[in-house]
C-alpha positions, 0 to 999 in steps of 0.5 A: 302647379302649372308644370306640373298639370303639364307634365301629367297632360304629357305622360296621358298623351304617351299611354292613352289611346287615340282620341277619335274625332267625331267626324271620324270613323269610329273603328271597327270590332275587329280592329280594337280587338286586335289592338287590345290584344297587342297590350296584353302581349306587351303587358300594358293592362290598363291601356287593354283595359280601355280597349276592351270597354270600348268594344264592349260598348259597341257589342256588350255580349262579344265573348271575346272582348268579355275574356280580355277583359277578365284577363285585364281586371286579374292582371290589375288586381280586381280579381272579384270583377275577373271572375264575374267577367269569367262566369259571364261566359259559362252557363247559366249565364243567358249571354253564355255563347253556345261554346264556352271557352275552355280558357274560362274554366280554367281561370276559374278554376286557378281563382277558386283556391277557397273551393278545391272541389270546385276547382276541380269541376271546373278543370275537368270542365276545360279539360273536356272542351279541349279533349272534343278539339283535340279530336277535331284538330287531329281529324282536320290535319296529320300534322302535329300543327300548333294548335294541336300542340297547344291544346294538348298543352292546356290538357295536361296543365289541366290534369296537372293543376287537379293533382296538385289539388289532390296532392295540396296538405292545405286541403282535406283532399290529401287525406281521402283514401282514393288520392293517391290513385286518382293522382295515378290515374290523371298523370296517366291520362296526362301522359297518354294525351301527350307522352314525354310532357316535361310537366306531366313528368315532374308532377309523376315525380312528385307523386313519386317522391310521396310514396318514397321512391327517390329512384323513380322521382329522379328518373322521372325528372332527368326524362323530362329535362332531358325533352327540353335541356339543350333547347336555346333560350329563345324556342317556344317549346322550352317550358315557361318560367314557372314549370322550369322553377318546380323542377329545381324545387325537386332537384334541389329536394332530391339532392341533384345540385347540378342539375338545379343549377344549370336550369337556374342559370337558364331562367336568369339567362331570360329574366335576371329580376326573378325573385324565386330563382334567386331565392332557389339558387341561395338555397341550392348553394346553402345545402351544398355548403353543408354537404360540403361541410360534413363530407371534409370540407369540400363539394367539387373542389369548392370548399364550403365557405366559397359554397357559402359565400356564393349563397349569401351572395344570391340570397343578398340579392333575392332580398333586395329584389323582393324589396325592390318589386314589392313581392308578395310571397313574405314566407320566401323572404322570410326563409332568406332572412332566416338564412342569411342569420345562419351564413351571418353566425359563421362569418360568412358575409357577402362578397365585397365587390372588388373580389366578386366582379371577374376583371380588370382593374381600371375603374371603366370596369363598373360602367354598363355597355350602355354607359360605354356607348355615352363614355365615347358619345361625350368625348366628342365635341358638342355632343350631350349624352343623357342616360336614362336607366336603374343605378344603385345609390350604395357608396359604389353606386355613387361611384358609378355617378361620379365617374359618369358625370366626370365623363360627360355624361348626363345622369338626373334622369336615371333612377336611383335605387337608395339601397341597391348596389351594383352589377357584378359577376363570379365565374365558376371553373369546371376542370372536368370539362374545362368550361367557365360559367360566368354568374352576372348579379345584377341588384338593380330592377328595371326601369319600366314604363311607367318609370321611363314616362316619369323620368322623361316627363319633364323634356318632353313637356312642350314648354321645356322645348323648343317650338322655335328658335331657342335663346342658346346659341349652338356652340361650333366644333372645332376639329384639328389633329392637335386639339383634344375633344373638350369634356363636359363641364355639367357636374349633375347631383345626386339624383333620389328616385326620380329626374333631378334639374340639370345643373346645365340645360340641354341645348336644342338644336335651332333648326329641329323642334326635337327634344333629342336628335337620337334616342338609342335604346337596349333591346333587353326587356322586350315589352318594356321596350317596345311600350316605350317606343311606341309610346314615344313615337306616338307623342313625337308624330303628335308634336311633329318632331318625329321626323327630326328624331332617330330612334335606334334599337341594340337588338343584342348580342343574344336575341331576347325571347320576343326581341323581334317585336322592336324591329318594325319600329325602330329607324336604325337596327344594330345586329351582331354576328352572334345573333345572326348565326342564332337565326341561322347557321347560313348567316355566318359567312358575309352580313349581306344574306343577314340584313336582306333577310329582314328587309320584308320586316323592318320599316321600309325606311330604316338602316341595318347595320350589323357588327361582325367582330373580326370581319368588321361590319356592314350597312343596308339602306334599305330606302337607297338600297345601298349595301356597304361591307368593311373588313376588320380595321388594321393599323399601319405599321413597320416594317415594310409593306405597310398596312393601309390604315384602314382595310379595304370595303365593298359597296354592293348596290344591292337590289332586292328584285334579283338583278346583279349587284355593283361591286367597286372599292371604297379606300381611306383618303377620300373627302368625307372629313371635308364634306362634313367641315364645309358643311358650315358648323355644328349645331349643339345636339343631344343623345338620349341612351335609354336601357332596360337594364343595367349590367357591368361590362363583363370582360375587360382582359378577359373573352366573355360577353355581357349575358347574365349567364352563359359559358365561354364557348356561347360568347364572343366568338366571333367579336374580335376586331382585327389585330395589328398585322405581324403578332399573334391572332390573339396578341393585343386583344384586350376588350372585344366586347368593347369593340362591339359597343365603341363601333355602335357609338361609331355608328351613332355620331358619325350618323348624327354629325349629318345633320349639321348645320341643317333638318336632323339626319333620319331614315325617315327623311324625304328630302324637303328643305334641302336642295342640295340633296339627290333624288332618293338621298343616295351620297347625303348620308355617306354610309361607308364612311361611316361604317369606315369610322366605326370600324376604326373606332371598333379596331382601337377599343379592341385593344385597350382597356379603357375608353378614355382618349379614343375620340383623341385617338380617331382625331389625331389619326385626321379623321376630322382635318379640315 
């Protein structure tokens, strides 16, 4: 009982707000306003909720605090107390400011689903609040500012959301002889307050396809995809989740297939978890089967049971997503069901994994890129990997355990799903415009916040880690070029749904009051993430072990809508080129401009360290202002000359005030191996990998990337590492997405080896108890060193398949000779 009072007081300290002493001052309106909303934003409702009650304590008429506190109580499900919150702000209430928000209208209106003319009042009512600061705006600016943008966004929605009202079978409205004009008349209002809206559009569509004119319904919607179409993922004028899935209910109505793929695909692109894109695309690919069937057998150059057997994969997939989310929409998963009887009763049966995933054939295949990273984190010496993440507990997924904990890395703090299987991949060839499109099925949800607290309760309860010096003894290194990294002896079980006991303890460091030295997290699922780290580094500054732990943040090879948010709070940032040139196009050519760029953003003590595929990679301290650049690493070879064994590397000691920067060459050879031996010995020291999702890596002998759904051009372009010198640009290549996950696990041990025998390396470091050190740090952390050993390491996993042996690989070279 006692543990568990423990770990419930741990999880309370990670998500609750501050506790404020009573000699304190207490904080100001604005500032927990401020506070409430940023929860909102990261969807942590009911620590918004708590925020808001407290500012509605101070001030219980404060409008702004009685919205947020409607949105708090929708969120969570009491949605009575919402429209209480919401009416409170509307007259005749008395504490009705003199200015009810627009905002309230139109939350009333969308939970008056009972009352369709009341709705409709109160749509209007929105509507002709935001028509009066429309004008406002456009009187105060010639600009199309966005706040303008806004409003005119929530004008149309506004109309929109009356003529679906007026449209809706389920009401009487539909029937009334004026319907169809009044529909006319606001999708013509729409259209005249901001003419082209892709929303106002499809529902002219809609409108269309009820009085029977396909033509026009198709013309209407190719007009408002064609707004928005090639816009990147990540701009915010792309229309939400919700408007993107209406236009492929109508294309797949209007039998415009194509079309109704390629959006699919772009929602999956932000979020692979989304049930009624699943569903939709199962869908799409069922009725182009059927075309398929009575047009001869095939639909562009598929035939229907490849067509059908595509559609029995995603709609597998749907219906352990709905299980998995607990969704609401039972009608939808009863259509699948339906669905997957009829593709059952021709013998279509879902694609068995070995022919649907797209790549080799070693085993190493099945591991995510964030298993990757731990598969060469644990080859070294004295190093536990944990990995905290979604895995499927079908016959596969326990295949994926196994091969995981053969590999030394710790898994009883993964979550199983019992009946979920793994990742996955097709890839679908175009020979019309000779592109691939590669599909990525991942069954598997994401671990949440709540999920990450649960799994992690048991380490970070204070009795099961060290405030002092620990009973276990660190076990001490021994690096030579003929010896071999031993591997981990832990032989974990098979977890259930939660953190299991470890069949062997994890060993503490005795000189850090740290659970972890390092926890690495994936930067997929944005506000997941951002909650876990804040989270985290809250209870760590509690305990007084942040200082001791490195937090480290993969932003991606694409940027995520949002991923910018995780860059204040993380010690190490890993960037690729490929994001770089998403930024800007300016950012091509060298990583300097690229790192600087977010020195105003990131903390003032944090490492930027960027991959940048052939080229190599580089580093900016920004605590030393040191800028270190390594090209591709090139093996040694004959005949005559030889190739150095590694390629040359700048070291810029760049400022940030314009003054000229010092240029001199760093070669192989010199001490650091040494410098990192006479150090005493190693401490045993654990990794804690956290992600957000759990994808295959997609690419072994092939060139495509780890996104859930891109085309060949969009990929790796840049993610090479350089090849041997004398064969083809090409020759020798066979993983190039590995290379960029084997330099990251590069980055990470060779960082982490620092802290030995010593307080852990961190940015965050101030030099206390170490007299051996600089003024400002500047050689303690030798980062083109390590820089040099992660590219190497990156030039290795770039041409072979598998990751085993790429620690002996990086020792017999004498990386680690004494």
């Amino acid at each position: 009982m006692g543990r568990t009072r423990t770990q419930k007081k741990a999880q309370t300290k990670v998500t609750d707000p501050p506790v404020q002493h009573a000699a304190a001052k207490a904080p100001s309106i604005p500032s927990l306003l401020e506070k409430a909303q940023s929860f909102i934003v990261q969807c942590d409702y009911e620590l918004a909720l708590r925020f808001t009650r407290r500012i509605l304590e101070q001030d219980p008429k404060n409008a702004e605090a009685r919205e947020m506190l409607g949105v708090c109580l929708l969120e969570t499900g009491e949605v009575e107390a919402a429209k209480e919150a919401f009416l409170s702000l509307l007259p005749p209430n008395p504490d009705a400011p003199a200015s009810p928000p627009a905002s309230a209208y139109l939350y009333l209106a969308q939970l008056s689903d009972d009352d369709p003319k009341l709705a409709l009042q109160h749509f209007q009512a929105a509507v002709n609040i935001l028509l009066v600061q429309l004008k406002g705006k456009e009187r105060a600016t010639d600009d199309n500012s966005s706040d303008e943008v806004a409003a005119k966004n929530n004008i149309v929605r506004a109309l929109v959301g009356q003529v679906e009202i007026w449209m809706d079978p389920l009401y009487d409205l539909c029937f009334e002889p004026e319907a169809e004009k009044t529909c006319e008349d606001l999708l013509a209002n729409a259209l005249q307050v901001d003419p082209g809206n892709p929303e106002a559009l499809q529902s002219l569509a809609s409108v269309r396809m009820s009085q029977q004119r396909p033509d026009d319904a198709k013309q209407c919607l190719e007009h408002a995809w064609s707004r928005w179409k090639d816009l990147d993922l990540d701009d915010p004028k792309l229309p939400p989740i919700p408007s993107r899935l209406v236009l492929v209910k109508l294309f797949i109505e209007l039998a415009m297939y194509t079309p109704a793929l390629l959006v699919l695909h772009g929602i999956m692109s932000s979020d692979d978890q989304e049930v009624e894109a699943w569903y939709l695309e199962g869908w799409c690919f069922y009725l182009m089967a059927e075309q398929a069937q009575e047009s001869g057998g095939t639909l562009d150059e598929l035939t229907w049971q490849e067509l059908a057997k595509d559609s029995r994969d995603c709609l597998e997939t749907c219906q352990v997503l709905h299980r998995n989310q607990e969704h609401i929409d039972k009608p939808l998963l009863g259509h699948v069901k339906e669905l997957i009887a009829k593709l059952n009763s021709l013998g279509i049966s879902a694609s068995p994994l070995e022919d649907a995933k797209d790549g080799g054939d070693d085993d190493d295949d099945w591991e995510s890129d964030d298993g990757s990273v731990l598969s060469v984190l644990a080859q070294f010496p004295v190093v536990e990997s944990v990995l905290v993440a979604s895995l499927g507990g079908n016959e596969e997924g326990r295949m994926i355990l196994r091969d995981l904990e053969n590999e030394g890395i710790m898994t009883q703090y993964c979550k199983i799903w019992r009946d979920a299987g793994v990742p996955s991949a097709w890839v679908l060839n175009s020979a019309e415009d000779n592109t691939r499109m590669i599909v990525n099925h991942n069954p598997l949800p994401d671990i949440t916040h709540e999920d990450f607290i649960s799994l992690l309760g048991p380490l970070l309860a204070p009795e099961n880690y060290p405030q002092t010096t620990p009973t276990i003894s660190p076990t001490i290194p021994t690096y030579g070029s003929s010896s071999n990294p031993p591997t981990s002896s832990s032989t974990p079980r098979p977890s259930q749904s939660g953190p299991r006991p470890p069949a062997n303890p994890i060993l503490y460091n005795p000189n850090s009051p740290a659970p972890f030295d390092w926890i690495h997290f994936q930067g997929r699922s944005v506000k997941t993430t951002l909650s876990n780290i804040t989270g985290l580094d809250g209870l760590a500054r509690e305990r007084k072990w942040r200082s001791h732990c490195v937090f480290s943040v993969d932003v991606g090879r694409k940027g995520r809508q949002g991923v910018e948010a995780l860059i204040p709070h993380a010690d190490i940032l890993f960037f690729s080129k490929q994001y770089a040139q998403q930024n800007s196009p300016q950012y091509e050519t060298t990583p300097r401009a690229f790192l600087l760029s977010l020195a105003a953003i990131a903390p003032p003590h944090a490492l930027l360290v960027a991959y940048w595929g052939k080229e190599g990679g580089a580093v900016l301290s920004l605590p030393t202002k040191e800028y270190f650049q390594s090209s591709g690493w090139v093996e040694d070879r004959p005949p005559p000359p030889p190739q150095p064994r590694n390629a040359d590397e700048t070291h810029l000691n760049a400022t940030f005030n314009g003054m000229p920067t010092e240029i001199q060459s760093v070669r192989s050879g010199t001490n650091w191996s040494h410098y990192m031996s006479d150090m005493g010995h190693g401490s045993e020291r654990s990794h804690l990998y956290q992600q957000a999702r759990s994808h295959t890596r997609q690419g072994q002998g092939t060139n495509e990337s780890t996104q859930y759904t891109t085309t060949e051009d969009d990929d790796n372009d840049s993610q090479a590492t350089e090849t041997p010198g004398g064969r083809d640009a090409d020759d020798g290549v066979v993983d190039e997405v590995g290379a960029q996950d084997a330099f990251i696990a590069g980055m990470i041990y060779a960082l982490s080896r620092r802290l030995c025998p010593g307080l852990p390396y961190t940015p965050a470091w101030t030099g206390e108890d170490d007299s051996s050190s600089s003024d400002d740090g500047r050689g303690r952390w030798r980062l083109d060193e390590c820089l040099r050993f992660a590219t190497e390491l990156s030039g290795r996993k770039a041409r072979r398949a598998a990751w085993a042996g790429l620690a002996d690989e990086v020792t017999l070279a004498g990386w680690f000779d004494s």
